[in-house]
C-alpha positions in Angstrom: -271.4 3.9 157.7 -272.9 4.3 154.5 -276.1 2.7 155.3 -276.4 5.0 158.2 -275.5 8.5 157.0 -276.0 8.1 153.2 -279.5 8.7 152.5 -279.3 10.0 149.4 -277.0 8.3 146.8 -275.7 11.7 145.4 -274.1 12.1 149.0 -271.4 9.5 148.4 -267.8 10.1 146.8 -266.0 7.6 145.4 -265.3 5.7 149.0 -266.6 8.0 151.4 -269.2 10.5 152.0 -269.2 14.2 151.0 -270.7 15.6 153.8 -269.5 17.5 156.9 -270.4 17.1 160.5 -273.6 18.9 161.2 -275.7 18.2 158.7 -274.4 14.3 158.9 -275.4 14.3 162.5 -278.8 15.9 161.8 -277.6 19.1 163.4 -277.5 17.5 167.0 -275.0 20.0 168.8 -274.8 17.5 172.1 -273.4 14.7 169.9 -271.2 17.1 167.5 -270.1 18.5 171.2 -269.3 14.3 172.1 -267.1 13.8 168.9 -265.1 16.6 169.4 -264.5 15.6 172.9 -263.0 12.7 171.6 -260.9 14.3 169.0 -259.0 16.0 171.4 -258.9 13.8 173.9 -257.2 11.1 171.5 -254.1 10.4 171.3 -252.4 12.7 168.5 -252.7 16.3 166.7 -256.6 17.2 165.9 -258.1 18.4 162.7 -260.8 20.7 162.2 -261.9 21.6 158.8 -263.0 25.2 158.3 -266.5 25.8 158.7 -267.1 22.9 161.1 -266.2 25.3 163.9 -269.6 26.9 163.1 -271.1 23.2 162.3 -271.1 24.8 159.0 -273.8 23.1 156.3 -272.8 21.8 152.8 -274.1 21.2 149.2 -274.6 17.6 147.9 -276.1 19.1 144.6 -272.1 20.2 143.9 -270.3 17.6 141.9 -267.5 15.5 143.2 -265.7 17.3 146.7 -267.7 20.8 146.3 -270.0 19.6 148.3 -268.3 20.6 151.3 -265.8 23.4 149.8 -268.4 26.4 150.0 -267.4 29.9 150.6 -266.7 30.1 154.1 -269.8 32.2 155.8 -268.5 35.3 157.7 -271.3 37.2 158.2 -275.0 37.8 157.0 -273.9 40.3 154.7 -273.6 39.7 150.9 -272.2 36.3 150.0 -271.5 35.7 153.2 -269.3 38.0 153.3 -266.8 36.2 151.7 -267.0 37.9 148.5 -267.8 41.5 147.0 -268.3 40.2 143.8 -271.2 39.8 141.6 -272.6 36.5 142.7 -272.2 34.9 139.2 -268.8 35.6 139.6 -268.1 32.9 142.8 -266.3 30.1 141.9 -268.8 28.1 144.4 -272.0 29.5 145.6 -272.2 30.1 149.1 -275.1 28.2 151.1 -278.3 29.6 151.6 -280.9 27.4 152.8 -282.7 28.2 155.7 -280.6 25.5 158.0 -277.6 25.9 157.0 -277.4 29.5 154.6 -275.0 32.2 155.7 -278.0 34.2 157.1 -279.1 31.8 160.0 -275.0 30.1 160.3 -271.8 32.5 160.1 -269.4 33.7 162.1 -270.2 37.3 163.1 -273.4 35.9 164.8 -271.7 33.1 166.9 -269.2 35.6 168.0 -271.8 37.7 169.6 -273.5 34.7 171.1 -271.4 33.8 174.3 -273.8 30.3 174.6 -272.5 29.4 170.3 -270.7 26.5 169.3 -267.7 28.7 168.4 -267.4 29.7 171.9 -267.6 26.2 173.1 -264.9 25.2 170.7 -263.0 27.8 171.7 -262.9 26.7 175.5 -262.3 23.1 174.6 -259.3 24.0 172.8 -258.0 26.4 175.7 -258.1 23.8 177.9 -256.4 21.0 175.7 -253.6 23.5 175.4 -253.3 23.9 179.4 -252.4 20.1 179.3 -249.7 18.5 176.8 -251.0 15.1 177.8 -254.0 14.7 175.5 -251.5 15.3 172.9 -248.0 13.1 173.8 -249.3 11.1 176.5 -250.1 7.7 177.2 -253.5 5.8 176.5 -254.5 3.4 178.8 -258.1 2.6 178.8 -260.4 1.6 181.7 -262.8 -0.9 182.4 -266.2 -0.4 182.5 -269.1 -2.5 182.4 -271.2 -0.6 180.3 -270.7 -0.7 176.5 -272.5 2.4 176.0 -269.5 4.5 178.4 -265.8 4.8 176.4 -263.1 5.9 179.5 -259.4 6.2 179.3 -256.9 7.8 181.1 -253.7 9.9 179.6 -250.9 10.4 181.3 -247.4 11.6 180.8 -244.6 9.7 179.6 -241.8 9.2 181.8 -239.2 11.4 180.1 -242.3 14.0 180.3 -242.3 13.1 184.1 -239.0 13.7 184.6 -238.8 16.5 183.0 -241.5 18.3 184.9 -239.6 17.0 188.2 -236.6 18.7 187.6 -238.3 21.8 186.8 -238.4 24.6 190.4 -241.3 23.9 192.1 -242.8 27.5 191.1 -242.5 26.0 187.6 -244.2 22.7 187.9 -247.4 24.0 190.3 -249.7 25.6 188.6 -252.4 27.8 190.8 -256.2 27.3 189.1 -259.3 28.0 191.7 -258.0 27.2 194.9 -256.4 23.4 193.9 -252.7 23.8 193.7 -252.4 21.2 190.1 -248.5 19.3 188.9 -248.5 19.8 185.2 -247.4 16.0 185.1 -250.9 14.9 186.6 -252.8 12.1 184.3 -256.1 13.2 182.8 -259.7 10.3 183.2 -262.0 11.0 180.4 -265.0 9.6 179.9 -267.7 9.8 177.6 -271.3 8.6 176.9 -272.0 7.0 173.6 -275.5 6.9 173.9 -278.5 8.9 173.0 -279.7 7.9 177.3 -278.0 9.1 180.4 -276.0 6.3 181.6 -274.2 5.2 184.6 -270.2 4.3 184.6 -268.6 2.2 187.5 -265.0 2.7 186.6 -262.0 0.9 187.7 -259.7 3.1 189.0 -257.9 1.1 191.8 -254.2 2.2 190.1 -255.3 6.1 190.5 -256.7 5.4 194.1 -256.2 8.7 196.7 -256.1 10.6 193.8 -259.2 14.0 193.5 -261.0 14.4 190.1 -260.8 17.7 189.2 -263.7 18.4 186.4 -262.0 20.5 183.7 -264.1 23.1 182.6 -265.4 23.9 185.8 -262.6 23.2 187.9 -265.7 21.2 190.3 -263.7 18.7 192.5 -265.6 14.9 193.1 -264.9 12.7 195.4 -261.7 11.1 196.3 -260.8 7.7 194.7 -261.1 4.5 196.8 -260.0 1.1 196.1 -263.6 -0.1 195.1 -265.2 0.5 191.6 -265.6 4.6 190.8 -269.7 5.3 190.1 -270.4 8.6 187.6 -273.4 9.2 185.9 -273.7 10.8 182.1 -276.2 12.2 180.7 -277.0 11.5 176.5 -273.9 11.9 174.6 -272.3 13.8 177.7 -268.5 13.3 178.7 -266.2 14.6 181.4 -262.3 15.2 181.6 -260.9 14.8 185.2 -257.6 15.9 186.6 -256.4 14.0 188.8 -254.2 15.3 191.4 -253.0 14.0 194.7 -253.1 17.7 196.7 -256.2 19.5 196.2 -256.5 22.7 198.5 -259.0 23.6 200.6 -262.0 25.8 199.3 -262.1 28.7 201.3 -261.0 32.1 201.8 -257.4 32.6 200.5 -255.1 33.5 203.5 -252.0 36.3 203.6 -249.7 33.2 202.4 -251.8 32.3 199.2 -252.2 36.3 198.5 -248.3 37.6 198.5 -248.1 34.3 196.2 -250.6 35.5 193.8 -248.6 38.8 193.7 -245.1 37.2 193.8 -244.3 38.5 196.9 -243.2 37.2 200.2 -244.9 37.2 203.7 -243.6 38.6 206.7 -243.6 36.4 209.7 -245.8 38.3 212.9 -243.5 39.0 215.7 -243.9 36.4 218.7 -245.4 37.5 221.7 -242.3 38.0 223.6 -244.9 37.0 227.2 -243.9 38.2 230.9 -240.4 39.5 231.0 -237.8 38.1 233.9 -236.4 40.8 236.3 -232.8 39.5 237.6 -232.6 39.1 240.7 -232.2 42.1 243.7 -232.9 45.0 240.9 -236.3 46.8 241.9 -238.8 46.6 239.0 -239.8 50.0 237.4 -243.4 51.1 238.8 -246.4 51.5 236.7 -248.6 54.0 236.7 -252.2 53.1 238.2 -254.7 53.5 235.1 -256.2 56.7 235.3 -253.5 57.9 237.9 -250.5 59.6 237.8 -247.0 57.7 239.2 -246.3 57.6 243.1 -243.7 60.0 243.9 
């Protein structure tokens, strides 16, 4: 570790490194994307230090921790925005080179910049919320022949399981563009370690029948078979699949899957009732011919 990311000695502290994420990956958003994937995909509660939602810069010229406890950058405005006061005044001064400085990384310009890594934190997080398993769930991890691809599957624990079966069926199903999802279902991640696409052939022969619902996109893949399960990442990509055993249809929602949006119920369409029986010796009543008027 420190002969990879300690290139300068004043950017070690005492046993580790005093720097933060960005500027210790070179500022490569696709592999800061990668690690984050794995943070919250991991087993556990997931840290973020302030700032690194931005991928935030730091100082190495600061002695001892100050390195990476700069004013947080809100906006380009003065200080950052962080401060009003006179700049000699700061307890820390806020960073302002031109990779890193509070005029090209703060947080007023990410919020208006729907393609920004806050955004993209943002969703990630949404979606870890929408399933409890990343965070008590199991961790089983799944072969794979190639080194350079990390998969593993979380899924519930039983008492989680049980739980979520004895909850009313309007409870456990959730409804999520057009598949019909248990909140119990286990979740495959997988992830490319490498700077190259790669390809995966997973074993997945315990999850077989089961569709891969892509998370962020809701995309469905193929259905699991009994023989190996082939995906291709690209560098430092990853996915998180659902997988559920009833995906709907894609189509045009019918009557049934409308009133259910809205909570209502459908009314059945009356049955053609078809020819009706006259009993027997009672005259049937005459029709009028069309266009005609009734014999007398």
């Amino acid at each position: 570790m420190v002969a990879e990311y300690v290139k300068d000695p004043r950017m070690r502290r005492h046993m580790g490194i005093g720097r933060r994420l960005a500027p210790l990956l070179d500022g490569d958003r696709r592999l800061a994307e990668l690690l984050n994937a794995l943070l919250f995909s991991l087993p556990g509660s997931p840290f973020i230090y302030y700032g690194d939602e931005l991928l935030m810069g730091d100082n190495v010229y600061l002695g001892d921790r100050d390195s990476v406890r700069t004013p947080m950058p809100w906006s380009p405005d003065r200080n950052g925005g962080f401060s009003r006061a006179d700049f000699a005044q700061l307890y820390l001064p806020p960073l302002m080179d031109p990779v890193y400085g509070f005029g090209a990384v703060n947080v007023e310009a990410e919020q208006r910049n729907p393609s920004s890594f806050l955004h993209w934190m943002r969703s990630m997080l949404q979606t870890r919320k929408q399933f409890p398993v990343f965070g008590t769930g199991t961790f089983d991890v799944v072969a794979c022949g190639n080194p350079s691809v990390l998969a593993y599957v979380r899924s519930p624990e039983a008492s989680d399981a049980a739980t979520t079966e004895a909850r009313p069926a309007r409870t456990r199903l959730r409804r999520n563009a057009g598949v019909e999802r248990a909140a119990g279902n286990p979740v495959l991640c997988v992830h490319n370690l490498s700077r190259f696409a790669q390809p995966a052939d997973l074993d997945l022969t315990e999850w077989a029948g089961r569709t891969p619902v892509e998370l962020l996109g809701r995309v469905r893949f193929p259905v699991i078979a009994t023989q190996t399960y082939s995906v291709t990442l690209g560098p430092y990509g990853f996915y998180w699949f659902e997988l559920v055993l009833r995906p709907e249809v894609h189509g045009e929602p019918g009557p049934a899957d409308a009133a259910r949006a809205d909570g209502g119920a459908v009314a059945a369409a009356p049955a053609d009732p078809g020819p009706t029986r006259v009993p027997d010796g009672v005259e049937p009543a005459s029709q009028s011919p069309p266009g005609g008027e009734a014999p007398s």
